[in-house]
KOLGU-4560 file (N, C-alpha, C; in nm, 3 decimals, padded with zeros to 5 digits):
<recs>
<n_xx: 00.085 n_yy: -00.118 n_zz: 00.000 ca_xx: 00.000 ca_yy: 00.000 ca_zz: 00.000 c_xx: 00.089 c_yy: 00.124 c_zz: 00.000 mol: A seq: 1 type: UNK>
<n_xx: 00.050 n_yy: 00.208 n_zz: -00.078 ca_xx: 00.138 ca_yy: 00.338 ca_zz: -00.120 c_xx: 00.083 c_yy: 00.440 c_zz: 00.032 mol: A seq: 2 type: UNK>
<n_xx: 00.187 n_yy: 00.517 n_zz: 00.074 ca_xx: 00.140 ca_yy: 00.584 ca_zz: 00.166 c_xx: 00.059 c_yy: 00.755 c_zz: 00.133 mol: A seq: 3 type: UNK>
<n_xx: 00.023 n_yy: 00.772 n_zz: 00.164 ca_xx: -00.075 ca_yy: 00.868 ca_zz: 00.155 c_xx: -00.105 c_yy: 00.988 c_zz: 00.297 mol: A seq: 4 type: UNK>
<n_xx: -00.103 n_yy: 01.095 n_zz: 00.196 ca_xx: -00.083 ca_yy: 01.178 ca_zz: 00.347 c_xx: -00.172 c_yy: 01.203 c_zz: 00.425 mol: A seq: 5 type: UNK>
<n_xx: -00.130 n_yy: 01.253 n_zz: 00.532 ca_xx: -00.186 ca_yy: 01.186 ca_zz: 00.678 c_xx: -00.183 c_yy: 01.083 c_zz: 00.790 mol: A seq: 6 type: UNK>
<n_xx: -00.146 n_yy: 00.993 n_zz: 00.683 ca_xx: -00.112 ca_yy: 00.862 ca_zz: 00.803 c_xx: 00.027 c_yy: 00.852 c_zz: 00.837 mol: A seq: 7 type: UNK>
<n_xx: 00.031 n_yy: 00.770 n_zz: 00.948 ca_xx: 00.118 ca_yy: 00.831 ca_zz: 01.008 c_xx: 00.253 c_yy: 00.699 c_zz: 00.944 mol: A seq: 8 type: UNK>
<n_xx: 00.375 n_yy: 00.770 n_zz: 00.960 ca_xx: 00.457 ca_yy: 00.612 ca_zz: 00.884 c_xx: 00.491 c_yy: 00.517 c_zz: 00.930 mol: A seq: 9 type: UNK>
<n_xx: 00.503 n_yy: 00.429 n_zz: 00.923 ca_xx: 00.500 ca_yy: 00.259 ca_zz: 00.926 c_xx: 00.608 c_yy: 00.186 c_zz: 00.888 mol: A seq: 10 type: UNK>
<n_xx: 00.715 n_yy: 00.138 n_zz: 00.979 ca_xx: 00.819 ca_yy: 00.119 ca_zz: 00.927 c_xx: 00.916 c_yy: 00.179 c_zz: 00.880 mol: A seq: 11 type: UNK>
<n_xx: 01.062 n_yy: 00.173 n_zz: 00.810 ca_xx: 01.191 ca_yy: 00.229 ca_zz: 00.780 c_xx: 01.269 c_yy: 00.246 c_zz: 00.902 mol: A seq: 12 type: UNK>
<n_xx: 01.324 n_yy: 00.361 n_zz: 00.876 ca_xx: 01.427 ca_yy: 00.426 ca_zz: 00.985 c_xx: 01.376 c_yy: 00.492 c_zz: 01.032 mol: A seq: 13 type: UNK>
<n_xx: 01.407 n_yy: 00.521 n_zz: 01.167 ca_xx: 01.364 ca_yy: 00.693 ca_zz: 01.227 c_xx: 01.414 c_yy: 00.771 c_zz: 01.168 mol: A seq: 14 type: UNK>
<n_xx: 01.355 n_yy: 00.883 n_zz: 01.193 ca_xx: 01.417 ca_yy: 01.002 ca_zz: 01.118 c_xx: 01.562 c_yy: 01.040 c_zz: 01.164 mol: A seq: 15 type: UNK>
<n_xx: 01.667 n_yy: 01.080 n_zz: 01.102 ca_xx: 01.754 ca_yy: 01.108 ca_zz: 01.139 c_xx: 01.877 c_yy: 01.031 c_zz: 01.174 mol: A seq: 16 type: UNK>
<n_xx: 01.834 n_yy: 00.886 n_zz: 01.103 ca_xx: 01.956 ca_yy: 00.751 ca_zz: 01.109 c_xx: 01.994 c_yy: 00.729 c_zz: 01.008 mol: A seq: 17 type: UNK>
<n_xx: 02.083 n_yy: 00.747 n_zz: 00.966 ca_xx: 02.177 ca_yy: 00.709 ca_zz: 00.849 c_xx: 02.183 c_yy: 00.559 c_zz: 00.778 mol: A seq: 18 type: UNK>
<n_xx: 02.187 n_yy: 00.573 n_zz: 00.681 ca_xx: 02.174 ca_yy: 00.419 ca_zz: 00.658 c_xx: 02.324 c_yy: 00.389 c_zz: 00.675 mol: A seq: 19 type: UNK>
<n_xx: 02.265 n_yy: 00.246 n_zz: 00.631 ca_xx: 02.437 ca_yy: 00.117 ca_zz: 00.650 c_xx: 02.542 c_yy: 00.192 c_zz: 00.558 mol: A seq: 20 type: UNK>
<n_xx: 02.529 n_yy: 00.157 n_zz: 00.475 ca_xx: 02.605 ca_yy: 00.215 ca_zz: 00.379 c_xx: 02.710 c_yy: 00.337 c_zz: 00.426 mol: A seq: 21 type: UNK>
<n_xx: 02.603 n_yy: 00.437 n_zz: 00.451 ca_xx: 02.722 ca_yy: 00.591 ca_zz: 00.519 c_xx: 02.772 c_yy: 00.576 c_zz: 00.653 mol: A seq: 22 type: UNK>
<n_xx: 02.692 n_yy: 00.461 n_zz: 00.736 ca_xx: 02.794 ca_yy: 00.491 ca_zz: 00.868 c_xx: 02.912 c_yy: 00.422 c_zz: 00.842 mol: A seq: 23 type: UNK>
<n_xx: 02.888 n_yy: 00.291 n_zz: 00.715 ca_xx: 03.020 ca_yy: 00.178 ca_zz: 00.726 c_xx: 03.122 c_yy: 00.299 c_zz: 00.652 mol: A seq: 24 type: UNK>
<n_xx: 03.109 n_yy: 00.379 n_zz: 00.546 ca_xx: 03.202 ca_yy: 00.418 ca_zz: 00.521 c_xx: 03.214 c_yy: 00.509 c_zz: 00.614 mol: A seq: 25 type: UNK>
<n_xx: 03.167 n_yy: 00.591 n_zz: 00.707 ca_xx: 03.210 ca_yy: 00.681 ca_zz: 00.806 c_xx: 03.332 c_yy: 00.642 c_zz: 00.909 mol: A seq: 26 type: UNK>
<n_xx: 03.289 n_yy: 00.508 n_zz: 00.918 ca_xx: 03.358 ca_yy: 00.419 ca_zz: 01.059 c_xx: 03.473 c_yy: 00.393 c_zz: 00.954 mol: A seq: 27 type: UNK>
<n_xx: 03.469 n_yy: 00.351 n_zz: 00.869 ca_xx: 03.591 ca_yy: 00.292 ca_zz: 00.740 c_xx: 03.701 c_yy: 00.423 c_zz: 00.743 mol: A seq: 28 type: UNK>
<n_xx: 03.666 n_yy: 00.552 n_zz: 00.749 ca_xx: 03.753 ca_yy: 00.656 ca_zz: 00.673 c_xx: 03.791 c_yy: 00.707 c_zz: 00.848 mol: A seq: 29 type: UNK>
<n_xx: 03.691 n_yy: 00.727 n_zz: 00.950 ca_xx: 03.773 ca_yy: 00.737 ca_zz: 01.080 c_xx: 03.869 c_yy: 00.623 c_zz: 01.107 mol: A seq: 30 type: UNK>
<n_xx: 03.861 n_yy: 00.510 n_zz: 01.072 ca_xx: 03.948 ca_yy: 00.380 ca_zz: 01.104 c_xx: 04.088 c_yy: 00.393 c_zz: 01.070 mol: A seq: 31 type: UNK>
<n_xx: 04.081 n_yy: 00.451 n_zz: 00.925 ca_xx: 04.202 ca_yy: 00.470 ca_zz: 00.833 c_xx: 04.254 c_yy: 00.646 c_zz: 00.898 mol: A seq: 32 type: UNK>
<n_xx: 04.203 n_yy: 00.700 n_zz: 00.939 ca_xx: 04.264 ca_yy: 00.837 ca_zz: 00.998 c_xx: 04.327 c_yy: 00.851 c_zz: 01.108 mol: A seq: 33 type: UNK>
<n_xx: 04.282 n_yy: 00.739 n_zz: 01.148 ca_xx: 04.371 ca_yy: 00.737 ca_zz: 01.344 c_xx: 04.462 c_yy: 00.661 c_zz: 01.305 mol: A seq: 34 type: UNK>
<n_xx: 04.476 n_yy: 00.562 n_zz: 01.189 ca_xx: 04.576 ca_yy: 00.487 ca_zz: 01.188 c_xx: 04.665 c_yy: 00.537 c_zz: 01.118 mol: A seq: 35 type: UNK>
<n_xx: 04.609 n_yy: 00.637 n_zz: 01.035 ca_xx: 04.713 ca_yy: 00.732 ca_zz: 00.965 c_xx: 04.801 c_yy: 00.818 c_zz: 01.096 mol: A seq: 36 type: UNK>
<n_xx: 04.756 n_yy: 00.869 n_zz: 01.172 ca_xx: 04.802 ca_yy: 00.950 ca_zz: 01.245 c_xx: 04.890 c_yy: 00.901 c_zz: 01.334 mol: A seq: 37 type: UNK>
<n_xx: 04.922 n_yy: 00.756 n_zz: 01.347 ca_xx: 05.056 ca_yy: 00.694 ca_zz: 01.393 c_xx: 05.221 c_yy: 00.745 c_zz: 01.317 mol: A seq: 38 type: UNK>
<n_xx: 05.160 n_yy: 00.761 n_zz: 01.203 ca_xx: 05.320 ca_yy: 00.759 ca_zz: 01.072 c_xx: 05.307 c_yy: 00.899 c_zz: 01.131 mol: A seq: 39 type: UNK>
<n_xx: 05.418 n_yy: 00.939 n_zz: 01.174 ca_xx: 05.431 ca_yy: 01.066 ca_zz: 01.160 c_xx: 05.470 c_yy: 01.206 c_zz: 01.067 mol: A seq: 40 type: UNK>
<n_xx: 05.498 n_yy: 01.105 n_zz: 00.968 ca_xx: 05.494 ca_yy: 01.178 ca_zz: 00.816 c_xx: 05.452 c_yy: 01.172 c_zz: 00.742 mol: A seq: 41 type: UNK>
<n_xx: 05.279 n_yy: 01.146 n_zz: 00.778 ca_xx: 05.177 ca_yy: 01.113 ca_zz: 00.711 c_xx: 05.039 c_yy: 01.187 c_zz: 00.802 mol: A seq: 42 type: UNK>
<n_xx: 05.087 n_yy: 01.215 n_zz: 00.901 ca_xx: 04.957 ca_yy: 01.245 ca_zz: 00.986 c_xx: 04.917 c_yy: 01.396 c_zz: 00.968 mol: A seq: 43 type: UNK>
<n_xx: 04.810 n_yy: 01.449 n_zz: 01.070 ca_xx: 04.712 ca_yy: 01.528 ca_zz: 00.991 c_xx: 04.819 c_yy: 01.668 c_zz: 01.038 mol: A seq: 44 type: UNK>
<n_xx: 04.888 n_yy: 01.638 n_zz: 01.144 ca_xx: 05.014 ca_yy: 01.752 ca_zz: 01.205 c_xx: 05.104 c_yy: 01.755 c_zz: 01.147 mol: A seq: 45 type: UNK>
<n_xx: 05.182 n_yy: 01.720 n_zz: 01.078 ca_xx: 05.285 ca_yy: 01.711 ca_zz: 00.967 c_xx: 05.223 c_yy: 01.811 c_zz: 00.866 mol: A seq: 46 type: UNK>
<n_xx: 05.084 n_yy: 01.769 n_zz: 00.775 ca_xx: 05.048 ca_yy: 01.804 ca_zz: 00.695 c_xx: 04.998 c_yy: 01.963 c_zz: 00.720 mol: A seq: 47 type: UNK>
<n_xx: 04.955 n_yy: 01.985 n_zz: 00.808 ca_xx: 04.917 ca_yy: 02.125 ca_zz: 00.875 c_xx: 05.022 c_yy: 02.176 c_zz: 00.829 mol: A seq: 48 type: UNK>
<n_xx: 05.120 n_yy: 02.163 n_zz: 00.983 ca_xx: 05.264 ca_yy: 02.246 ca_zz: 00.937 c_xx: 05.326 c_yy: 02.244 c_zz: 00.801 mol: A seq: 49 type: UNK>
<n_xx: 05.338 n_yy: 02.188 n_zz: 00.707 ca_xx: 05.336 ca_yy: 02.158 ca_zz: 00.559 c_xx: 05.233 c_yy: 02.280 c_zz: 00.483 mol: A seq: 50 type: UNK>
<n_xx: 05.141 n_yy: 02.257 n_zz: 00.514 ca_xx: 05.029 ca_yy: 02.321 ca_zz: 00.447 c_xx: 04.921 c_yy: 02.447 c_zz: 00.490 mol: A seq: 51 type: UNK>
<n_xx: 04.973 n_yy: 02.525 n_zz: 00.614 ca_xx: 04.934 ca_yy: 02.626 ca_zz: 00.691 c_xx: 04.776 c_yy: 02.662 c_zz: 00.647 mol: A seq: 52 type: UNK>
<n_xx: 04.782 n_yy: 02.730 n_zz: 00.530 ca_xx: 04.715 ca_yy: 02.813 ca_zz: 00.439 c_xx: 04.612 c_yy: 02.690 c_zz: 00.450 mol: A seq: 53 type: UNK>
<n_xx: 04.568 n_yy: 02.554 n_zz: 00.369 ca_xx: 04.525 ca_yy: 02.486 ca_zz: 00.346 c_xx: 04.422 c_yy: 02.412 c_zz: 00.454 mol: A seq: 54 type: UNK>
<n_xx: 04.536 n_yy: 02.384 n_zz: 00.602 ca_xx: 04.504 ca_yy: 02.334 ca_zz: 00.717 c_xx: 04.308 c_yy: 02.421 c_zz: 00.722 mol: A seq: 55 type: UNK>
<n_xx: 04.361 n_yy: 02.610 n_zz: 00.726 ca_xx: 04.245 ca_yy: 02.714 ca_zz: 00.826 c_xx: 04.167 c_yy: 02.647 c_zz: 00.741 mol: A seq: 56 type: UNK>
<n_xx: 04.186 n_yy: 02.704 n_zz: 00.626 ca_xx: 04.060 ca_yy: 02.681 ca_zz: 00.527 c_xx: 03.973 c_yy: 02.544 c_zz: 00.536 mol: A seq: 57 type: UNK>
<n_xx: 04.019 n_yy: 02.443 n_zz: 00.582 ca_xx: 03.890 ca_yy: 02.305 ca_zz: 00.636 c_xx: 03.901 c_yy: 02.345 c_zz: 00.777 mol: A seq: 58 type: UNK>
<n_xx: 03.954 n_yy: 02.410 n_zz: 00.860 ca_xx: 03.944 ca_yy: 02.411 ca_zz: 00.980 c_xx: 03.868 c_yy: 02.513 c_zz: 01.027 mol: A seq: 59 type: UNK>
<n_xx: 03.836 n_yy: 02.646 n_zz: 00.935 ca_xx: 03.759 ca_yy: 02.734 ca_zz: 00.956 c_xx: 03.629 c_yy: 02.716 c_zz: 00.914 mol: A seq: 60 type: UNK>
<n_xx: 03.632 n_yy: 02.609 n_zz: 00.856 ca_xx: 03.438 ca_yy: 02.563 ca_zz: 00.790 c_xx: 03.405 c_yy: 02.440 c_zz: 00.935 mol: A seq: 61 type: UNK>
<n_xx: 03.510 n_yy: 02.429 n_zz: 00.996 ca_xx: 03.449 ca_yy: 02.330 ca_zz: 01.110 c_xx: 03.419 c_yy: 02.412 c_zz: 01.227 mol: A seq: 62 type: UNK>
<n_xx: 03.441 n_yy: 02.547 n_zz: 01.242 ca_xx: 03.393 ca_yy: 02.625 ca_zz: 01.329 c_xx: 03.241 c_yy: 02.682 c_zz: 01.365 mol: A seq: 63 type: UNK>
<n_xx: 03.174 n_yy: 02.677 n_zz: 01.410 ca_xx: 03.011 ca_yy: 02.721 ca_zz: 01.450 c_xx: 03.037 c_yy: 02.882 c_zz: 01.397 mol: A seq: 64 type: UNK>
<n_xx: 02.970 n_yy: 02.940 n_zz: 01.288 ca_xx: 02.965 ca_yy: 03.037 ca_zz: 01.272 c_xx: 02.879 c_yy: 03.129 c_zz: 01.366 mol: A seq: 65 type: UNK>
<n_xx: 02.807 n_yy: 03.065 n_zz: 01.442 ca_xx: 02.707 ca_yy: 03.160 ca_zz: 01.556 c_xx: 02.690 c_yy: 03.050 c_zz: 01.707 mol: A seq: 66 type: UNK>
<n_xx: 02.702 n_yy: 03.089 n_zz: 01.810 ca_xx: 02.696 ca_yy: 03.083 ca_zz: 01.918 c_xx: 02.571 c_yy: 03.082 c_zz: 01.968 mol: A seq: 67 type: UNK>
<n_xx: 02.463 n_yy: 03.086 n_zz: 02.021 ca_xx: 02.350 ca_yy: 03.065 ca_zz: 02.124 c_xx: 02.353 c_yy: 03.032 c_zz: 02.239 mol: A seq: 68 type: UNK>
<n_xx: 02.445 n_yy: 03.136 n_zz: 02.339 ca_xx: 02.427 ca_yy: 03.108 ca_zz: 02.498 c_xx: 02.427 c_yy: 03.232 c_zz: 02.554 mol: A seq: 69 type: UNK>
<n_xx: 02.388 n_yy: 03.174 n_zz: 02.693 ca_xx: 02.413 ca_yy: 03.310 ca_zz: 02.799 c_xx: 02.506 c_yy: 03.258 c_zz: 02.922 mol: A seq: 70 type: UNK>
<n_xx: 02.611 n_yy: 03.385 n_zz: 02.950 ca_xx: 02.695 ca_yy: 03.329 ca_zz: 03.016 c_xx: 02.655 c_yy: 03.452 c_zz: 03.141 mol: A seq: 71 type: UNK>
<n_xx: 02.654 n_yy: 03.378 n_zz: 03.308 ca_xx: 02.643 ca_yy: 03.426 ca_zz: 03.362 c_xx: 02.759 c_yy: 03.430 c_zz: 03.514 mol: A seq: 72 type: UNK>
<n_xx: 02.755 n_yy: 03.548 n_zz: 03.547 ca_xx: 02.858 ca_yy: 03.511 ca_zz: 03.664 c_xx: 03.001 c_yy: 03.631 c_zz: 03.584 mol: A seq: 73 type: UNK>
<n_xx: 03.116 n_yy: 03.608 n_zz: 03.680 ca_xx: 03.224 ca_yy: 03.690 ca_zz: 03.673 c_xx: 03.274 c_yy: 03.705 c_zz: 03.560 mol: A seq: 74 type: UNK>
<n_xx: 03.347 n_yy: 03.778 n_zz: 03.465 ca_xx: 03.412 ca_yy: 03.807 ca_zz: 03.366 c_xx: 03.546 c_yy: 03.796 c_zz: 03.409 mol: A seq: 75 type: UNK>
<n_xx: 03.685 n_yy: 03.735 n_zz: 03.368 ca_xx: 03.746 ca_yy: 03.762 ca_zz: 03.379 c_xx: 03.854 c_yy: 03.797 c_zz: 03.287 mol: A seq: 76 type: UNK>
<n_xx: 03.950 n_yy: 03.873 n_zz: 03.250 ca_xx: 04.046 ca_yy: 03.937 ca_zz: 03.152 c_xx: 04.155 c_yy: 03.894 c_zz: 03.212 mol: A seq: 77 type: UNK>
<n_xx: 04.239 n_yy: 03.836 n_zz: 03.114 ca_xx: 04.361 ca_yy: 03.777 ca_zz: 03.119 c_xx: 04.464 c_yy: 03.867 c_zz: 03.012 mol: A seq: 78 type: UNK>
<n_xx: 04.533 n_yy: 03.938 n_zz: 03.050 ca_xx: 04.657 ca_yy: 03.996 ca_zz: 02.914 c_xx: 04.783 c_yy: 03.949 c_zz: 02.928 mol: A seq: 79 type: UNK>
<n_xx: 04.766 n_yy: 03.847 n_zz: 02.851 ca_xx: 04.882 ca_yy: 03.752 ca_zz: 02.824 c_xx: 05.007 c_yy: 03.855 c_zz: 02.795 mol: A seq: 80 type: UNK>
<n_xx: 05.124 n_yy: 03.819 n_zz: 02.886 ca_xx: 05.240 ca_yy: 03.892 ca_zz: 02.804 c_xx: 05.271 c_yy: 04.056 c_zz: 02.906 mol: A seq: 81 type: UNK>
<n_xx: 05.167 n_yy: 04.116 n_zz: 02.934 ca_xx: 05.172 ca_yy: 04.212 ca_zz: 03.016 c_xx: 05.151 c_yy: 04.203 c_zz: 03.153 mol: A seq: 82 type: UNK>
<n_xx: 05.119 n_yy: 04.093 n_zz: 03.194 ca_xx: 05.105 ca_yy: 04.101 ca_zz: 03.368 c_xx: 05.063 c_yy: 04.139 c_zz: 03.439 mol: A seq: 83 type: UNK>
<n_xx: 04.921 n_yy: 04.192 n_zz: 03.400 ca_xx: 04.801 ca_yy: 04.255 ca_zz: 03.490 c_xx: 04.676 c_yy: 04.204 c_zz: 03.436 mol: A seq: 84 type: UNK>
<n_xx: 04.607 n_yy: 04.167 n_zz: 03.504 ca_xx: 04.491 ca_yy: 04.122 ca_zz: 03.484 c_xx: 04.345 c_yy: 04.183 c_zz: 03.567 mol: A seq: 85 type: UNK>
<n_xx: 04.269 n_yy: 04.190 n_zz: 03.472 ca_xx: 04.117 ca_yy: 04.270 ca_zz: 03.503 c_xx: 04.039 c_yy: 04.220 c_zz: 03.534 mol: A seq: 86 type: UNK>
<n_xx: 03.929 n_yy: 04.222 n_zz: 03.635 ca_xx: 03.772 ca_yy: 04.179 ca_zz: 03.662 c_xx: 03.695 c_yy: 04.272 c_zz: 03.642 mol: A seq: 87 type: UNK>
<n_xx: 03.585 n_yy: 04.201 n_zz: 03.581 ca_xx: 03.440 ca_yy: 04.298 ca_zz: 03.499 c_xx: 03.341 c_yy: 04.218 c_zz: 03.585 mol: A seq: 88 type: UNK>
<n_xx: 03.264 n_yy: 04.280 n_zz: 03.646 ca_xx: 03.196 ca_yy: 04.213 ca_zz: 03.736 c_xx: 03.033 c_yy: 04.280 c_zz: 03.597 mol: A seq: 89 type: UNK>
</recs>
């Protein structure tokens, strides 16, 4: 029976589970990355320092471009290098 809207669905995946397929290669390509990261002239720190410029640019798309919190309680200021430090209450 073809589903039809309104009812409610019946079977598959829950929403939001990946099939077989993408987690095996997910688990497959983390498997091969930690084991890469033994050779040390092969790992992802070698290649950084090698590749500076290259490294930000995937490392700056893994950053949260926006934040959503509230922080409550003391502020504190640290100035590295100069040796005085501030509280913002």
């Amino acid at each position: 029976m073809a589903y039809s809207k309104g009812n409610e669905k019946k079977g598959g995946r829950t929403k939001g589970t990946p099939n077989k397929l993408t987690k095996t290669v997910k688990e497959t390509v983390l498997a091969v990355f930690n084991d890469l990261q033994q050779d040390p002239e092969a790992n992802l720190l070698s290649w950084a320092k090698s590749e500076p410029t290259e490294f930000y640019k995937i490392a700056s798309k893994l950053i949260p471009t926006e934040v959503n919190a509230q922080v409550e309680g003391k502020i504190i200021t640290y100035n590295v290098g100069f040796g005085k430090s501030d509280t913002e209450d």
